[in-house]
Structures are given as C-alpha cells and as structure tokens.
C-alpha positions as CSV (number, residue, x, y, z in Angstrom):
1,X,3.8,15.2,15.7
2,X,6.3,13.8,13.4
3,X,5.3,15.4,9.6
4,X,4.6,11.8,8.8
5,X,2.3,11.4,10.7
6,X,0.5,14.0,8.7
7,X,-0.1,11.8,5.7
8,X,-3.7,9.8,5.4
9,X,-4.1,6.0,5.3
10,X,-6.4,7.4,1.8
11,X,-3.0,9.4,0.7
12,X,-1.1,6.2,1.3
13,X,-3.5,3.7,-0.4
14,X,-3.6,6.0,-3.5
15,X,-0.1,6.4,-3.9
16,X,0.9,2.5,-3.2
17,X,-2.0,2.0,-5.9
18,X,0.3,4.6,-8.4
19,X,3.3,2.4,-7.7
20,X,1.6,-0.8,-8.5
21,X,0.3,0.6,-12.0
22,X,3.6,1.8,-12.6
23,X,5.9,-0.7,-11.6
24,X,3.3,-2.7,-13.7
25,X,5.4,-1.1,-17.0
26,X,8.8,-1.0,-15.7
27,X,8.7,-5.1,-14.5
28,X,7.4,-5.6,-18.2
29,X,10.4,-4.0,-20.2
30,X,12.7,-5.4,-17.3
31,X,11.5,-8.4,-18.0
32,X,12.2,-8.2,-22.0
33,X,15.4,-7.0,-21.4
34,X,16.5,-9.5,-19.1
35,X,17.0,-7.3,-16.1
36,X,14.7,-9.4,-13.7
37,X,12.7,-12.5,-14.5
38,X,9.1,-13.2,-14.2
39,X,9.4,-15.0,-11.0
40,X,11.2,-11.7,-9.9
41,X,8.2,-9.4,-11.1
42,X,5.6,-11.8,-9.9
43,X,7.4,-11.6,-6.1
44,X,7.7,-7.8,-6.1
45,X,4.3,-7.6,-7.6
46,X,2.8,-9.8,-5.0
47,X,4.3,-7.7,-2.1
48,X,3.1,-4.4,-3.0
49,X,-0.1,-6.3,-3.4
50,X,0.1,-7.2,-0.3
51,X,1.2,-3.3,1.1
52,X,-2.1,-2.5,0.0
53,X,-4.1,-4.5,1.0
54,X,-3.1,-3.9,4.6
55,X,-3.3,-0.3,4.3
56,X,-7.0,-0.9,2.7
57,X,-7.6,-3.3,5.8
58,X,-6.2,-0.5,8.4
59,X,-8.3,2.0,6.7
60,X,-11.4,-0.3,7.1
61,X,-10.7,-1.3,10.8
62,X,-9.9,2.6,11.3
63,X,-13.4,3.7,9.5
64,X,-15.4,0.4,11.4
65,X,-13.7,1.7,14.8
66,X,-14.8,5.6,13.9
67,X,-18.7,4.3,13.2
68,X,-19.2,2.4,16.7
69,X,-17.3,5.1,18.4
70,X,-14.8,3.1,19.2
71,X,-10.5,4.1,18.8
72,X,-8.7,1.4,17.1
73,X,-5.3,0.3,18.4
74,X,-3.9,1.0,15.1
75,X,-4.7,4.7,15.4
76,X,-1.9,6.3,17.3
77,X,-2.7,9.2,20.0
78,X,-3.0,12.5,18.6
C-alpha cells in the first residue's frame, strides 16, 4: 500500500476546501498588484472548485456504494 493511499477522500476534501479559502486571499492581493488578472483568479478558482467537487462526488458514490453493500469502482482493492 502506497502511504497515499492512506489518506481519506474526507482528509482530501477538507484540505482542497483549506486551499480554496486561502487561495481566496492570495488571488485578491495578486490581483491588486497586478501579478494575475481577474480572469486568471476566476480560472484557477473555478478549477479547484471543480477538484472538489469531484472528491465530494467520489465520497458520495463511495458512501452510496458502502450503504447497498455494494464496492464502487472508484475504490481501489485493499
């Protein structure tokens, strides 16, 4: 098992969710000082956006395949 592997869809969720809040402040003052634009901030913003809510998706599908007893393909063998 690759260490990895040791490391929660949950664990991953909450720390893309720390990166989006804090990313949130640095795009801001990179923005005022002309080291990105908006459009640059928006993109970047967007994509971590959408980072989570795959993870949050995967975590569902994981948790829906764990209630009806079913594996999900997603999960990999242990």
């Amino acid at each position: 098992m690759d260490i990895l592997d040791r490391v929660s869809l949950q664990d991953q969720i909450a720390e893309v969710r720390r990166e989006i809040a804090m990313r949130r402040k640095v795009y801001i003052r990179q923005v005022y000082f002309g080291k990105m634009t908006e459009a640059e901030a928006e993109t970047h913003s967007l994509n971590m956006a959408a980072v989570l809510r795959t993870l949050e998706a995967l975590c569902d599908q994981k948790r829906e395949g764990a209630a009806s007893g079913v594996e999900s393909l997603a999960t990999p063998p242990v």
